[in-house]
N, C-alpha and C positions, 0 to 999 in steps of 0.2 A: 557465409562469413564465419571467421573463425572469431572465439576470445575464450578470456579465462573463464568468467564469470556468466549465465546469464541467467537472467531473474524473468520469469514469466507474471506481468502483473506489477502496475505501477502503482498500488496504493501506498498508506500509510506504509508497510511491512515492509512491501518492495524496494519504495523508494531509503527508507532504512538500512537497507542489503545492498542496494547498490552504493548509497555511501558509502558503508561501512567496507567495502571490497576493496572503493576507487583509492580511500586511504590507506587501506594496504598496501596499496598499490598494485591492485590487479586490475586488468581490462575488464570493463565490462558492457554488457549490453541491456539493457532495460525496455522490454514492453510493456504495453497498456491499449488497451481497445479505447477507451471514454477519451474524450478531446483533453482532458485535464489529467495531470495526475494528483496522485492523492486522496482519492475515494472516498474514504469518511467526509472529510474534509471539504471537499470536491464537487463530484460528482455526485454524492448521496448526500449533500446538503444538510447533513447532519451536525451540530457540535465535538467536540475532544469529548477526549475522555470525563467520567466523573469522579473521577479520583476526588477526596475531600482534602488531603494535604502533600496535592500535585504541588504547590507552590514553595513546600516544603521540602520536600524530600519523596523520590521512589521515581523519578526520572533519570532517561541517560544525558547526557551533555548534548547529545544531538538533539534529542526533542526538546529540550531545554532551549537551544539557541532558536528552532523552530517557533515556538510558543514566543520569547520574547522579539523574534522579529517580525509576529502577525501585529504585536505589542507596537512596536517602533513604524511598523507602515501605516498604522493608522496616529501615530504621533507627526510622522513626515509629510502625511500626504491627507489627511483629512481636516475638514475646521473645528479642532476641539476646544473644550476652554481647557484654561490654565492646569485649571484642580486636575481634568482628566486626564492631561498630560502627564500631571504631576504622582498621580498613582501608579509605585512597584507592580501592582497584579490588577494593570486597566482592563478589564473588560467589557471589549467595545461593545459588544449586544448588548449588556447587563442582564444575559440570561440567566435563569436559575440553573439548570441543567447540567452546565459545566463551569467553571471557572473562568473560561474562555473562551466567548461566542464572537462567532468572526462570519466575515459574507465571504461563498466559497470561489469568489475571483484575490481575493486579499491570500488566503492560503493559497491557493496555487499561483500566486507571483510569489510567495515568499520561497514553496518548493524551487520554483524555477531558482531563484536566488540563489539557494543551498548545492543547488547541481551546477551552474554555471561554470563554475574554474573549471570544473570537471568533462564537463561538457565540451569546453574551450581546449583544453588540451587531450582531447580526443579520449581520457580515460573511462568514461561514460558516452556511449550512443543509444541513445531514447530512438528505441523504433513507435512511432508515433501512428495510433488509431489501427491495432494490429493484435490478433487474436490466437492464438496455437490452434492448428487444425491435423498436425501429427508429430510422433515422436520416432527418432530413430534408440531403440534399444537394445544393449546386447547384453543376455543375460538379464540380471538388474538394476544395471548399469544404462542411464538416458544418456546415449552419446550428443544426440542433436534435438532439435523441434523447428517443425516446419510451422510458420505464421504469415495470416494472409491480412491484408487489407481488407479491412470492413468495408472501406469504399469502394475500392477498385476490384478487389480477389486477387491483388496480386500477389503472390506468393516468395516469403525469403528462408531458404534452412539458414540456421544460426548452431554450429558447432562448440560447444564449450566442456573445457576439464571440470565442470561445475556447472548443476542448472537446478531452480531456486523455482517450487512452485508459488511462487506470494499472488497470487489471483483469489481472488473472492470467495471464490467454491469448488476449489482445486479443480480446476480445467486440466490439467495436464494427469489425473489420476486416470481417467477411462482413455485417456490416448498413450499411455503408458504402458497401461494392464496392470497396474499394482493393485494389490490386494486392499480393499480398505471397505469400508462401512458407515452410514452417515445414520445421523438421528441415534434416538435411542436403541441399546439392543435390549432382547428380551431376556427377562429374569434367569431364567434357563440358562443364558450363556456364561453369565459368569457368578450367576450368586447375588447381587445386587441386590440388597432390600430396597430400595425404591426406586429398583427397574419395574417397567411394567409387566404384565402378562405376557404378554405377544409385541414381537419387533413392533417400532412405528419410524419408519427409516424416512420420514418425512418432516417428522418432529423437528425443529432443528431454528435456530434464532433466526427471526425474520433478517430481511437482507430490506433498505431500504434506499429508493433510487427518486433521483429529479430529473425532470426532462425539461 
């Protein structure tokens, strides 16, 4: 398939990119291996961010309508009392952790929500439960990626003027061949006072998953 846009990797970032495209107004195409999109959110059953004056300022409008429509579905759709209704910055867990603790089927109906026009009028196609397993590249230039079915292995190329690696842990860098490097590097390479001794290319912020 051909489009303008496509974004490998349907999390928080992804699913931001593919927004951010459809209203451009470019085609685009959106995958995600996890049943859900949204990751943090989602599938890694974690809270938002800990931003301390999220509620204030240092958001875009889009995460902004995000956050207050996890806001409004548990006002619409759950039995709260009044007061909790009635609070600008409800948060429904009342965790400490973030501002706004939310159960991760309530975020992803609200993503759904956010894609839907988009979706509806064909400007966004969500290749659903779908992984990169090659890249077509010329030069340094990724013309294409081929993604298969986690389920099935069936396999789709997806051509685009544009392709967006928003995955987890850069999946598309070793199907690329780009040059790059993860975890810490070593003192040596660039001067770093509190680089360590020796690479530790393992080092690197946990990644945390629900099943």
């Amino acid at each position: 398939m051909q489009t303008d846009v496509l974004v490998v990797g349907g999390g928080m970032g992804g699913v931001a990119a593919a927004l951010a495209a459809a209203r451009a107004g470019r085609r685009v195409v959106l995958t995600e291996e996890c049943p859900w999109l949204g990751s943090q959110l989602t599938s890694q059953a974690v809270p938002a961010d800990k931003h301390t004056w999220v509620e204030e300022f240092g958001v875009t409008a889009s995460y902004r309508r995000l956050r207050e429509g996890i806001r409004d579905y548990y006002r619409d759709h759950y039995p709260l009392t009044e007061a909790a209704k009635a609070k600008k910055d409800l948060n429904p867990g009342a965790g400490m952790v973030s501002r706004i603790c939310a159960e991760p089927r309530v975020a992803a109906a609200v993503i759904e929500s956010m894609l839907a026009p988009f979706r509806s009028s064909g400007a966004i196609r969500v290749l659903e439960r779908t992984r990169p397993v090659s890249a077509d590249v010329e030069g340094d230039v990724v013309r294409a990626v081929t993604v298969a079915d986690v389920r099935t292995g069936e396999e789709a190329t997806v051509r685009a003027g544009y392709v967006l690696d928003a995955t987890e842990l850069g999946d598309l860098l070793p199907l690329t061949g780009a040059e790059y490097v993860t975890g810490f590097e070593a003192h040596s390479a660039y001067g770093e006072p509190s680089a360590p001794a020796q690479a530790q290319p393992h080092n690197q912020q946990a990644i945390s998953c629900a099943s």
